[in-house]
SESEVEX-693797 format. One line per field, with one value per residue (C-alpha): residue number from 1; z, y, x negated. Coordinates in pm, whole numbers, plus 50000, padded with zeros to 5 digits. Each point is the difference from the previous one (the first is absolute). Example, Ala and Ser with C-alpha at 12.3 -4.5 7.8 and 13.67 -1.06 7.14 Angstrom:
// residues 2
voza	1 / 2
Z	50780 / 49934
Y	49550 / 50344
X	48770 / 49863
***
This chain:
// residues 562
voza	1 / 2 / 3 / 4 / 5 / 6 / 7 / 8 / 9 / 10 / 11 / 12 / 13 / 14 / 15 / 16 / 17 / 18 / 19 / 20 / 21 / 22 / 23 / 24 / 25 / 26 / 27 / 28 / 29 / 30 / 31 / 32 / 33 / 34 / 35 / 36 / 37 / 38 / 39 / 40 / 41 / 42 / 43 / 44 / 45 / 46 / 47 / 48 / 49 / 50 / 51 / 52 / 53 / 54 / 55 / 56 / 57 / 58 / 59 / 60 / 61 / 62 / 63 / 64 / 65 / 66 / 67 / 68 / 69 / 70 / 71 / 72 / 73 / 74 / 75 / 76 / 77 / 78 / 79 / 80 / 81 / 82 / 83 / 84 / 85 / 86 / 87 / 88 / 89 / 90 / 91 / 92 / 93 / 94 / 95 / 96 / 97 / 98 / 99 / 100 / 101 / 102 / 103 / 104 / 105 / 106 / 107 / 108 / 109 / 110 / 111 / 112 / 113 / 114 / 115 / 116 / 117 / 118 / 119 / 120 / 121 / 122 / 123 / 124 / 125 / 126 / 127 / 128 / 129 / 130 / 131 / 132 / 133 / 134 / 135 / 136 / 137 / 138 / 139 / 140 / 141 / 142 / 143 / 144 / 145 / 146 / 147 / 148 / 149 / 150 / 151 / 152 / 153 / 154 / 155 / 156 / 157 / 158 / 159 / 160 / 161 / 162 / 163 / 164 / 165 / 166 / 167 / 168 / 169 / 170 / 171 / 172 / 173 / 174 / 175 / 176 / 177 / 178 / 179 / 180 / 181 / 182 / 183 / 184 / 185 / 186 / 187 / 188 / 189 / 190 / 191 / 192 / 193 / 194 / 195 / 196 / 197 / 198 / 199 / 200 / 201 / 202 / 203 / 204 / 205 / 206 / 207 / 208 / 209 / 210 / 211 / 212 / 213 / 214 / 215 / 216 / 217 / 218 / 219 / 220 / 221 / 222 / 223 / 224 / 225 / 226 / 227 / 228 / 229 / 230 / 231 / 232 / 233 / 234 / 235 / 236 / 237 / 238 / 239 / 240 / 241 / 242 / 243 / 244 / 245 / 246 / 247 / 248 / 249 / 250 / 251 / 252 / 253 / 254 / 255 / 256 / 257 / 258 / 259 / 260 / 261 / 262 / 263 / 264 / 265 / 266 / 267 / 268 / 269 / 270 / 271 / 272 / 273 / 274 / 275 / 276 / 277 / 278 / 279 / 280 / 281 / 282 / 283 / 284 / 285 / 286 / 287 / 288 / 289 / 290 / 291 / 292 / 293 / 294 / 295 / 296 / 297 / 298 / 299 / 300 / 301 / 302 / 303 / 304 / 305 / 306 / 307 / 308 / 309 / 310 / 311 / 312 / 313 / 314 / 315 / 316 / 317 / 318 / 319 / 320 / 321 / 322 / 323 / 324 / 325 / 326 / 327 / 328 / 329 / 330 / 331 / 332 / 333 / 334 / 335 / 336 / 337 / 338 / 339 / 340 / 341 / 342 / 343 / 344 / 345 / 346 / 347 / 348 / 349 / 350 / 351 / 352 / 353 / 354 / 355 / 356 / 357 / 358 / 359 / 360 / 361 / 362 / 363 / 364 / 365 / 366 / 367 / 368 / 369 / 370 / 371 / 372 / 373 / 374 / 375 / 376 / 377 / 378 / 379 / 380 / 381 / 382 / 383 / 384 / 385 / 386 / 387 / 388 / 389 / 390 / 391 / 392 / 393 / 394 / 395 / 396 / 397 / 398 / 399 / 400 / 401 / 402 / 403 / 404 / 405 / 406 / 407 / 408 / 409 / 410 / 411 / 412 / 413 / 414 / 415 / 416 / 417 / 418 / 419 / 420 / 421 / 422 / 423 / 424 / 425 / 426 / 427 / 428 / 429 / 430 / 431 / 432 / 433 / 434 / 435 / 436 / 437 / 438 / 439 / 440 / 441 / 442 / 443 / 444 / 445 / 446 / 447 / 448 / 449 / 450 / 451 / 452 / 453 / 454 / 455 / 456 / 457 / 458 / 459 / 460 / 461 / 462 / 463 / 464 / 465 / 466 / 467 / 468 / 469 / 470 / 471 / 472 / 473 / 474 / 475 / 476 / 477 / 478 / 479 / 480 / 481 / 482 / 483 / 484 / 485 / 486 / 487 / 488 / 489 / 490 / 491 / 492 / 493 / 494 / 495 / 496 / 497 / 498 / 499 / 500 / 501 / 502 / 503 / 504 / 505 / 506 / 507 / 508 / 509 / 510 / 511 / 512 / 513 / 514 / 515 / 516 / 517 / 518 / 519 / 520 / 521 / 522 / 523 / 524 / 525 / 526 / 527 / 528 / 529 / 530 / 531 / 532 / 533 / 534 / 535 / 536 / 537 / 538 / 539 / 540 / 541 / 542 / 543 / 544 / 545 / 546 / 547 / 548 / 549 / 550 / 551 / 552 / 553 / 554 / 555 / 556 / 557 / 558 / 559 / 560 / 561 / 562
Z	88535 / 49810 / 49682 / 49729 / 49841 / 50123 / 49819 / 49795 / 49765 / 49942 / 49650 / 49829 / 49869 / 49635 / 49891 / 49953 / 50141 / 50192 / 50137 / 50044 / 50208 / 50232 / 50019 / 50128 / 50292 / 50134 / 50054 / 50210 / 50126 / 50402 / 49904 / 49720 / 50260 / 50310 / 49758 / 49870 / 50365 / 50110 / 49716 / 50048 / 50346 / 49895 / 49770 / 50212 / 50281 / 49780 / 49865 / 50405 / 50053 / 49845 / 50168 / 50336 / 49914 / 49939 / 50356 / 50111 / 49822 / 50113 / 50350 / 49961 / 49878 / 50295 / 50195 / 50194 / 50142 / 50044 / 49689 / 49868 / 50209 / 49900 / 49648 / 50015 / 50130 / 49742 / 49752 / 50183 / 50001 / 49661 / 49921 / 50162 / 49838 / 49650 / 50064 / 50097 / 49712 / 49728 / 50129 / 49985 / 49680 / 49813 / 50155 / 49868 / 49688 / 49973 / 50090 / 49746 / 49705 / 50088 / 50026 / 49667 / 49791 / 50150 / 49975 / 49615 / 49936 / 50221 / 49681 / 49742 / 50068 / 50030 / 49703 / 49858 / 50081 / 49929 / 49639 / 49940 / 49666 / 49884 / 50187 / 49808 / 49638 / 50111 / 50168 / 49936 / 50288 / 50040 / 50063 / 50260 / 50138 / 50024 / 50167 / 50224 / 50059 / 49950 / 50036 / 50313 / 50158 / 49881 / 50130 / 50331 / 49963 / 49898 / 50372 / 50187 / 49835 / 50132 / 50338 / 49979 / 49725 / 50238 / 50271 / 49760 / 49896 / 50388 / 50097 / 49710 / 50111 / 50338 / 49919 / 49812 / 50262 / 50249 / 49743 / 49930 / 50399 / 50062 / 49669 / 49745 / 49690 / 50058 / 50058 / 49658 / 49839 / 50107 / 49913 / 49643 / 49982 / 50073 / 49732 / 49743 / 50102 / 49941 / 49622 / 49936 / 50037 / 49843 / 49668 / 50028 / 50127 / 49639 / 49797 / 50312 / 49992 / 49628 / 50009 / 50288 / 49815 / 49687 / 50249 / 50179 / 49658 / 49861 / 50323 / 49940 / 49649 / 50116 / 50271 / 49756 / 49760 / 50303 / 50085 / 49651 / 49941 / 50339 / 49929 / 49592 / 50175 / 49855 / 49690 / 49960 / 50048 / 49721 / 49758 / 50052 / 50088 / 50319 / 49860 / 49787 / 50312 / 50180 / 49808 / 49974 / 50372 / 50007 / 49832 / 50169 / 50316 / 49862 / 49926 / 50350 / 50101 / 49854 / 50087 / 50364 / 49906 / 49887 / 50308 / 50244 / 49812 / 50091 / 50335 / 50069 / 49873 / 50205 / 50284 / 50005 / 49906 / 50348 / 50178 / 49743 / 50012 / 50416 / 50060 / 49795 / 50229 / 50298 / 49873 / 49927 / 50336 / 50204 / 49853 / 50008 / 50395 / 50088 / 49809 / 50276 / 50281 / 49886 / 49986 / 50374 / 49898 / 50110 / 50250 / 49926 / 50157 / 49670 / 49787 / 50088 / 49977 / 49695 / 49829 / 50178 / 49868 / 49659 / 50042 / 50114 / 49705 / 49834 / 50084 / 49937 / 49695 / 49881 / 50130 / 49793 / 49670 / 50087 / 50086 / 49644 / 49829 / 50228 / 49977 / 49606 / 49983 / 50215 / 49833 / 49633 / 50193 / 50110 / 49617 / 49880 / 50320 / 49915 / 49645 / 50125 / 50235 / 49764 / 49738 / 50002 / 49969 / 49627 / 50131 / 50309 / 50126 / 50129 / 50275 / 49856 / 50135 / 49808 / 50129 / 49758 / 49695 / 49681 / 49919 / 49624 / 49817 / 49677 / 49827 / 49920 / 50023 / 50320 / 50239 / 50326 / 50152 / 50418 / 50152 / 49657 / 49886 / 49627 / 49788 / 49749 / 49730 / 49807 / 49677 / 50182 / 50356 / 50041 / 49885 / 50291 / 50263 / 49882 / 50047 / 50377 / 50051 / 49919 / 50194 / 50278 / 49956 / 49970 / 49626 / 49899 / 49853 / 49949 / 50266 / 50219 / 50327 / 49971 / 50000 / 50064 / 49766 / 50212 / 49958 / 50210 / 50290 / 50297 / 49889 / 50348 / 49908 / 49708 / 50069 / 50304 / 49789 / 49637 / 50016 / 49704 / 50000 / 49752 / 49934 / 50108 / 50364 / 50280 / 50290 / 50255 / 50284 / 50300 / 50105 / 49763 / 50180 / 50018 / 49612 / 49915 / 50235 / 49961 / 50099 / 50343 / 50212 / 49766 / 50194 / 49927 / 49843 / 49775 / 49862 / 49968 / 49759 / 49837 / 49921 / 49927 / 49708 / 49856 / 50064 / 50186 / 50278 / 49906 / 50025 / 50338 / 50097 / 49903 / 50169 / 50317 / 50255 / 49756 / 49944 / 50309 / 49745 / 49974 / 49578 / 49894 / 49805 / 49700 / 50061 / 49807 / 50169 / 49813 / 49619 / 49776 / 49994 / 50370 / 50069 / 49742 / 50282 / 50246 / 49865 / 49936 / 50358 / 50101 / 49747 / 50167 / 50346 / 49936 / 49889 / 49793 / 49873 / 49671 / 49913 / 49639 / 49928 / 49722 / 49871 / 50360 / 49839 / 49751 / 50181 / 50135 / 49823 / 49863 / 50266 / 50282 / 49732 / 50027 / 50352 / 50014 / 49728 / 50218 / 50264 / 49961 / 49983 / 50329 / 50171 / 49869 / 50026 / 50077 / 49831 / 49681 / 49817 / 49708 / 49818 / 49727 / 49806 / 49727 / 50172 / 49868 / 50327 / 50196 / 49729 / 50002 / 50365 / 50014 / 49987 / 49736 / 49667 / 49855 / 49684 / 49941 / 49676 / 49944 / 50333 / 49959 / 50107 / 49633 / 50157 / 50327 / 50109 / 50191 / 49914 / 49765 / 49835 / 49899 / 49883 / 49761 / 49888 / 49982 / 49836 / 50095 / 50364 / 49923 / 49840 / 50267 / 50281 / 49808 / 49902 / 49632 / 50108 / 49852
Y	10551 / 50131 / 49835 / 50257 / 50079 / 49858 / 49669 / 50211 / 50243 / 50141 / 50120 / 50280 / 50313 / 49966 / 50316 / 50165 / 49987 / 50271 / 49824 / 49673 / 50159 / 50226 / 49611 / 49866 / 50329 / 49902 / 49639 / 50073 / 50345 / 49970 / 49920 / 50263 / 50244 / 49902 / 49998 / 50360 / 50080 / 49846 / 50154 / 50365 / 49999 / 49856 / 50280 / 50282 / 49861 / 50050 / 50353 / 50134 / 49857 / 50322 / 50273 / 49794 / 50043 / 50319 / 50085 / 49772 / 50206 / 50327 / 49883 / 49924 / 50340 / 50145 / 49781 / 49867 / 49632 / 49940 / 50110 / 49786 / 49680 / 50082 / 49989 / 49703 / 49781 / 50142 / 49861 / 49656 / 49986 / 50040 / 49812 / 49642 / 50146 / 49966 / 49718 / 49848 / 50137 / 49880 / 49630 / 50029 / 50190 / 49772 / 49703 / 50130 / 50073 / 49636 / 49906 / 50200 / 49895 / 49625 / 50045 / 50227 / 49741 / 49688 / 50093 / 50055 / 49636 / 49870 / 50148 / 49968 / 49641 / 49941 / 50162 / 49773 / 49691 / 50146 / 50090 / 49643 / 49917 / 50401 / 50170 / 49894 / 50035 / 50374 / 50113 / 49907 / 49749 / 50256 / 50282 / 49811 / 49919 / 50367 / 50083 / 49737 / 50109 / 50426 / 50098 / 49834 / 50188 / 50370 / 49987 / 49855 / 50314 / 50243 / 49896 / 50016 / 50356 / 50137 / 49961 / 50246 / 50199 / 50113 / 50067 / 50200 / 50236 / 50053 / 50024 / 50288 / 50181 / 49973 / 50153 / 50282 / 50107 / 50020 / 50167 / 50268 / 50089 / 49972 / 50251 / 50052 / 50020 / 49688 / 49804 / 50181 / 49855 / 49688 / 50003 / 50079 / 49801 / 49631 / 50028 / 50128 / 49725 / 49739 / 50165 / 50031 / 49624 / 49876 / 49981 / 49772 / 49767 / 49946 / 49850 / 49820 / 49811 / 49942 / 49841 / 49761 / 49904 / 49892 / 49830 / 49828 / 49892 / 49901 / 49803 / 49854 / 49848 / 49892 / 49796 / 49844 / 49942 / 49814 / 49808 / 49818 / 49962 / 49760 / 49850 / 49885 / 49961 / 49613 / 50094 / 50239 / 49788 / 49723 / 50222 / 50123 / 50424 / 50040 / 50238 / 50204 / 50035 / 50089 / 50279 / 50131 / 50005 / 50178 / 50294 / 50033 / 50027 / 50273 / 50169 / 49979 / 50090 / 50361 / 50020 / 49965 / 50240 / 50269 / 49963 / 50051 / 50261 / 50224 / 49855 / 50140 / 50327 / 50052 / 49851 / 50277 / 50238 / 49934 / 50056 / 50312 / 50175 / 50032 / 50011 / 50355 / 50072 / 49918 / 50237 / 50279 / 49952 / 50010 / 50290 / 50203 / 49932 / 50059 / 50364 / 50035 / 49829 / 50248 / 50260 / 49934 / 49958 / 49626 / 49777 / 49786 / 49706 / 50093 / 50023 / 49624 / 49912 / 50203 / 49703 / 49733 / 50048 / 50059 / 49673 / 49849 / 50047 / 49841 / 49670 / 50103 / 50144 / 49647 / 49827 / 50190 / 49998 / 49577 / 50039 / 50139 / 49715 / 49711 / 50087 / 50023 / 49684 / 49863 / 50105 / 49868 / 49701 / 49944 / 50074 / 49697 / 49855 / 50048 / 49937 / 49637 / 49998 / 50191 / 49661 / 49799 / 49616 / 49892 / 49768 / 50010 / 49768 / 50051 / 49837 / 49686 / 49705 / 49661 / 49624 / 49885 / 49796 / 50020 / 50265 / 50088 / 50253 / 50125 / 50195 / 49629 / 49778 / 49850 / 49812 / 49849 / 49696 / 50022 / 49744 / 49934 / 50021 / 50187 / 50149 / 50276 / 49980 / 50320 / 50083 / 50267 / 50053 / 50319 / 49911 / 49729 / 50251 / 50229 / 49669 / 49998 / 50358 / 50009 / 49701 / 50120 / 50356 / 50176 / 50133 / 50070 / 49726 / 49827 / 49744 / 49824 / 49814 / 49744 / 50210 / 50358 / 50207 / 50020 / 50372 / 50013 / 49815 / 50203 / 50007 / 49891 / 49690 / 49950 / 50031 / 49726 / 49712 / 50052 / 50014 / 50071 / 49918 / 50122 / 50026 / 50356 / 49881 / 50100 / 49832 / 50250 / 50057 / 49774 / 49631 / 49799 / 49839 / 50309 / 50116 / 49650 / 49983 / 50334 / 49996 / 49824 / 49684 / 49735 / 49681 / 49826 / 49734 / 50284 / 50125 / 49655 / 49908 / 50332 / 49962 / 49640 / 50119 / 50301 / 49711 / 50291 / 49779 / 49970 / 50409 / 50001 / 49727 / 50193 / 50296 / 50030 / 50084 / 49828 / 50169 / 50249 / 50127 / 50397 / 50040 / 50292 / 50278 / 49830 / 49678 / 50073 / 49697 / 49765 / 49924 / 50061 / 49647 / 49992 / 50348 / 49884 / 49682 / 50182 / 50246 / 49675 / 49893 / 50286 / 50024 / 49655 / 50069 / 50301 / 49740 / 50240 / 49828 / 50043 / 50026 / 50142 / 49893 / 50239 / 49759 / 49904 / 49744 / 50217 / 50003 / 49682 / 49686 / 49698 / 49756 / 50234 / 50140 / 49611 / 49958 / 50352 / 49934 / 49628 / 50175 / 50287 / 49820 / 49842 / 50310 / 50170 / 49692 / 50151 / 50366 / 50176 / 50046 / 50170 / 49942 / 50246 / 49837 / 49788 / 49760 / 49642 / 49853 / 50224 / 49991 / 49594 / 49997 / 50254 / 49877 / 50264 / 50215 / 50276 / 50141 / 50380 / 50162 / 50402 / 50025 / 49735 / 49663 / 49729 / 49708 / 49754 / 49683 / 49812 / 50058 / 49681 / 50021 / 50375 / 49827 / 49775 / 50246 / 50408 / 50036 / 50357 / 49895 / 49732 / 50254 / 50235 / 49758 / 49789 / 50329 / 49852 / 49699 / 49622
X	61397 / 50275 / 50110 / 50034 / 50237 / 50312 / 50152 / 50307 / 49805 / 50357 / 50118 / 49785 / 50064 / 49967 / 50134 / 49674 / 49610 / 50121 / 50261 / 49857 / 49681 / 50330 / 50108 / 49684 / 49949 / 50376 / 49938 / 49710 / 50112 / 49924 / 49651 / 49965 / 50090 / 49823 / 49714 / 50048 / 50087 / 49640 / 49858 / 50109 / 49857 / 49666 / 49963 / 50167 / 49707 / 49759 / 50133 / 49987 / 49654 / 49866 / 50158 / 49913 / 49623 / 50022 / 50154 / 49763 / 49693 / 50156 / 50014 / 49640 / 49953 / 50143 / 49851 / 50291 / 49961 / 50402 / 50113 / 49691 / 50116 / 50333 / 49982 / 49730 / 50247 / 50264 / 49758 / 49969 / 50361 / 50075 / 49688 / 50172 / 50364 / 49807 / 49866 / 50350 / 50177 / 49753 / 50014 / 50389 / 49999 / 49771 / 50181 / 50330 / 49840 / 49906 / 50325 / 50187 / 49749 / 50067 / 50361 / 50050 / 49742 / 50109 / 50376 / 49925 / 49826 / 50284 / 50291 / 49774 / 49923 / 50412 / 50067 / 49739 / 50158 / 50310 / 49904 / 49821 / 49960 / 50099 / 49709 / 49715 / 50142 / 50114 / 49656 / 49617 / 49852 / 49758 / 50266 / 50086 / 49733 / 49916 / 50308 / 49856 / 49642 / 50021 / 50369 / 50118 / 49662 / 50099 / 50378 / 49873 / 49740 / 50285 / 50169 / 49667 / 49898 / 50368 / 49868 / 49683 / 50134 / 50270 / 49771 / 49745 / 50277 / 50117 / 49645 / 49911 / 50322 / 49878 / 49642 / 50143 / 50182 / 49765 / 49789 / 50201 / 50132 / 49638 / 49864 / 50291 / 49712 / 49823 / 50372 / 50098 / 49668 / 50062 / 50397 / 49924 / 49646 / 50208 / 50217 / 49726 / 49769 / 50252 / 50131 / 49620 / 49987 / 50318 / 49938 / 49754 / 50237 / 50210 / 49716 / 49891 / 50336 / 50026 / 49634 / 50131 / 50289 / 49795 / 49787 / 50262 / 50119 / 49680 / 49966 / 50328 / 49912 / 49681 / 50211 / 50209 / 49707 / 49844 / 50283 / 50069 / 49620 / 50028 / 50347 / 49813 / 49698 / 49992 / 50155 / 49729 / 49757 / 50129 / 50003 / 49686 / 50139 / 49823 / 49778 / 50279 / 50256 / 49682 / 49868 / 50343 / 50029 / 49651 / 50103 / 50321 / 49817 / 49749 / 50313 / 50122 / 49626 / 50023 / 50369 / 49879 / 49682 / 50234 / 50190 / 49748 / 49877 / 50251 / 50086 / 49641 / 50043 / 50369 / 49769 / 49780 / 50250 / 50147 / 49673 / 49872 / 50346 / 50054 / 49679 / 50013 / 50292 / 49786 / 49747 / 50218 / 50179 / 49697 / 49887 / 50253 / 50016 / 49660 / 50014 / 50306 / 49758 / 49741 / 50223 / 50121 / 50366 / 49991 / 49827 / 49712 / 50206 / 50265 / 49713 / 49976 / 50344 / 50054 / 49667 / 50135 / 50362 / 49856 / 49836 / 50266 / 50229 / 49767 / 50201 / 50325 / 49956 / 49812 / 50290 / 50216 / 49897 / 49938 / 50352 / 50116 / 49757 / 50192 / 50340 / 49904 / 49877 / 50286 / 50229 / 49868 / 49975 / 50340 / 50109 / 49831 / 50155 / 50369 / 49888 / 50003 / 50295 / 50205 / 49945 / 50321 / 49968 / 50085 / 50264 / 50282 / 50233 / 50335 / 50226 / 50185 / 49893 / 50012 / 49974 / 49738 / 50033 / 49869 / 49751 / 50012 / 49861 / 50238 / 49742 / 49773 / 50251 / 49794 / 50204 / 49907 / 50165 / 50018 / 49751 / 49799 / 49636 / 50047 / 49777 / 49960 / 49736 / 50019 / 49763 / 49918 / 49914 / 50143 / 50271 / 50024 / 49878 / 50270 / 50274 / 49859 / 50013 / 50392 / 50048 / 49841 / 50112 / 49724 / 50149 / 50320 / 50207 / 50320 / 49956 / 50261 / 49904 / 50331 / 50312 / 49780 / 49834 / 49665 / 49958 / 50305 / 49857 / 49764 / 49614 / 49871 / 50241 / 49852 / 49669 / 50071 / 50137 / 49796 / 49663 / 49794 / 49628 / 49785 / 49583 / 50073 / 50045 / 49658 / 49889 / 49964 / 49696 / 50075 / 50007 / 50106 / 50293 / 50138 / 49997 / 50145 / 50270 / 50111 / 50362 / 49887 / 50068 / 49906 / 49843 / 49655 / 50201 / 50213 / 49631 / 49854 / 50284 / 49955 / 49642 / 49999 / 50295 / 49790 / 49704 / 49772 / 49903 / 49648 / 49968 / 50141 / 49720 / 49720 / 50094 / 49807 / 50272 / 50225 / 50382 / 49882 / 49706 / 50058 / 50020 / 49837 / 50133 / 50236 / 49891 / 49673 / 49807 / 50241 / 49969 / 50280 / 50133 / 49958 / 50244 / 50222 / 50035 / 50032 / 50258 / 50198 / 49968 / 50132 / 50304 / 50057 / 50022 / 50190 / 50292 / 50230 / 50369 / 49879 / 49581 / 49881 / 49644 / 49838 / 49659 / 49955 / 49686 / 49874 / 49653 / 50000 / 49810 / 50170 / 49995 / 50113 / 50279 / 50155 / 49957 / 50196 / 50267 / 50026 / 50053 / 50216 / 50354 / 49950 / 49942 / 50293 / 50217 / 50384 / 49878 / 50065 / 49634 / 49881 / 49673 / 49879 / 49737 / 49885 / 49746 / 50150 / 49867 / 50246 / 50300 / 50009 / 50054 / 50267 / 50359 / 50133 / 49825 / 50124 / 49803 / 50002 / 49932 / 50043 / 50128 / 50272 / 50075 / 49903 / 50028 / 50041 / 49916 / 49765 / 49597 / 50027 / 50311 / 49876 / 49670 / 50156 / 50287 / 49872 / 49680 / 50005 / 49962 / 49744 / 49779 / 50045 / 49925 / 49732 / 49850 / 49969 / 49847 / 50081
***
């Protein structure tokens, strides 16, 4: 079995959809053509058959056995040739569908992880999850289509040829009929396509709707808007009911357009050859060829105007395609390189001490989870990683030593010893530590295969306390120089919050560590507080000393409380 497509997608052709689809048919070229090349023959096979049953019928007519016997096994002959050439043709087919979708997920998916945090605050989830489900299908279609389309138009060329050595009216009629029959069924291809965009897009909001009714799913329920979100959902998907209504609509009328239309050609072209049958000016074995051929066209012609409608579609699909791999990430790094040091952040004030626990409490949580996104340089800031300004130092580099882990973070479908220890080769004894510290040993217990349990889709068998665990296990084992922690016990209850904030300096004993929160169980274990107000650094200390001296930070950590 082949693996499909190869490993190196290779850099896309952005340019254009035009361009990007040209891209696509040269990095699978040998099979494109072998395809069109198995194609061609399978409908140039089919486009003889005809005039072979003809002979055939004439040698019947003159009753002559050899001619008969000859032409039967003329028939056989290119009966086994078709069959040949369809098995290769659809199996090339196949081959260049796979190849064209697959190689799309494969640079869509990399310029996903490329884009990280940029990607979803530039597109919808449900645009991309459209590109995903719909798109991905109609450029692998727009390679498949190439093969037969190619072969239709040889095989049509072919027939009119024959038609007109063998009666120059009848070849005429059907020289001008092809192209009539196809302009006769054109227009309806416009309105088609703007009622499949509006679905797709319908279909893409529905997605999205979908997607943050699940993710608030417990939210929803506390407050009671389970009903609300739901009706709301309701008639978004009654809109995407008669946005799929109108599109089959006239899908069925272009569907029996291509049956209605040739079949008048069929009609017009047998009659006009049995007037010359009757009229002795042909034989009644051409009289049969002249139907069958009529018949016959019937299949290119279909595969034409399906043509038109796939390369259409392909090519609005790769538009929204290099609409996503045209999106630049909102940060880059450079190539200085820097020992380590202190990581501080200008902007706030915030400072972080190599090998330290430390801990921002901020008024405000964004502003906190806009301190870790400079740090960690997923923003643009003023930061300096000891003597370098970190937007000077290689993104891969940065993304290897700080690690910022957020509530934003998924589990991902597959045993859970591989979503925790993500970056590979950590020992039993690494991820006993690492659970015992994020105190999630008691979820690993009641798992039935224990950490070689498959997790479903997003971890959605685990609570919210119990991912948020988890996601700290695996921030853990990942073992980063320097670890930002954005309300990594928000979800958590009391008791396993001290255990955790207990815990947590032990683990990264020798490593720098940021915690973003205002939990006073985790901020009186930490070694270092800084207070944030507006943005900016008020005040530092340890958890106590901030207690007894800044009553802004006792209100904002107390909540108010006495």
């Amino acid at each position: 079995m082949r693996s499909l497509p190869e490993a190196d997608p290779g850099v896309p052709d952005i340019r254009s959809p035009l361009r990007y689809l040209w891209w696509t048919a040269r990095r699978q070229w040998s099979t494109l053509l072998t395809g069109i090349g198995f194609a061609t023959l399978w409908w140039l096979v089919q486009a003889l058959m005809p005039a072979v049953l003809g002979r055939g019928i004439d040698a019947v007519t003159a009753k002559d056995s050899r001619a008969l016997l000859l032409w039967a096994g003329v028939l056989l002959g290119l009966g086994l040739l078709q069959a040949y050439t369809g098995l290769m043709r659809h199996r090339m087919a196949v081959q260049t569908w796979l190849s064209a979708a697959y190689r799309t997920v494969q640079v869509t998916a990399r310029q996903a992880a490329r884009l990280g945090a940029t990607l979803p605050k530039r597109l919808s989830t449900g645009e991309v999850v459209s590109v995903g489900n719909s798109d991905i299908a109609h450029i692998g279609s727009s390679m498949d289509i190439l093969l037969r389309g190619t072969g239709s138009v040889v095989a049509i060329v072919t027939v009119t040829v024959i038609l007109i050595s063998t009666s120059l009216p009848l070849g005429l009629l059907v020289l001008f009929g092809v192209p009539i029959m196809a302009l006769a069924v054109s227009p309806l291809l416009r309105p088609l396509h703007r009622r499949q965009r509006r679905h797709r897009e319908l279909v893409g909001d529905l997605s999205t709707r979908a997607s943050d009714i699940v993710a608030g799913l417990r939210v929803l329920r506390g407050i009671g808007g389970e009903q609300v979100f739901a009706g709301r959902y309701r008639e978004e998907s009654q809109l995407v009911r008669q946005a799929g209504v109108g599109v089959a609509r006239i899908e069925s009328v272009l569907e029996g357009a291509q049956i209605v239309l040739p079949g008048l050609l069929i009609a017009v072209v047998t009659g006009v050859g049995a007037s010359f049958a009757v009229a002795g000016e042909i034989p009644t074995g051409q009289l049969v060829s002249f139907y069958l051929y009529a018949v016959f066209l019937i299949g290119p012609l279909r595969t034409l105007t399906e043509a038109a409608d796939k390369l259409t579609k392909g090519h609005v699909a790769a538009g929204r395609v290099i609409r996503i791999l045209s999106i630049e990430p909102e940060v880059s790094g450079g190539t200085a390189s820097s020992p380590g040091g202190v990581l501080r952040d200008s902007y706030s004030g915030v400072t972080l001490q190599p090998c330290s626990l430390t801990a921002v409490a901020a008024d405000s949580p964004d502003d906190a989870a806009a301190i870790a996104d400079r740090l960690g340089r997923y923003a643009d800031g003023d930061v300096t990683f000891g003597a370098a300004d970190l937007a000077d130092l290689p993104l891969a580099e940065i993304r290897a030593r700080i690690l910022v882990a957020d509530n934003s973070a998924r589990l991902f479908t597959g045993r859970l010893r591989d979503e925790l220890d993500v970056r590979g080769g950590a020992t039993d004894a690494q991820l006993r530590e690492a659970l015992h510290a994020a105190c999630a040993d008691d979820i690993v217990e009641a798992l039935p295969d224990g950490l070689d349990t498959v997790v479903a889709e997003a971890g959605r068998e685990f609570s919210g306390g119990q991912q948020q665990r988890l996601r700290l296990v695996r921030a853990l084992l990942a073992d980063p120089e320097v670890l930002i922690l954005v309300e990594p016990t928000s979800a958590v209850d009391a008791h396993s919050e001290a255990r955790i904030a207990g815990r947590l300096a032990k683990a990264r004993a020798g490593r720098t560590t940021l915690v973003c929160t205002t939990s006073p169980l985790v901020l009186d274990r930490t070694d270092h507080v800084i207070y944030v107000e507006d943005g900016r650094v008020l005040a530092e200390g340890t958890h106590r000393q901030l207690l007894d001296n800044t009553p802004a930070y006792a209100a904002t950590v107390t909540r108010g409380e006495d």
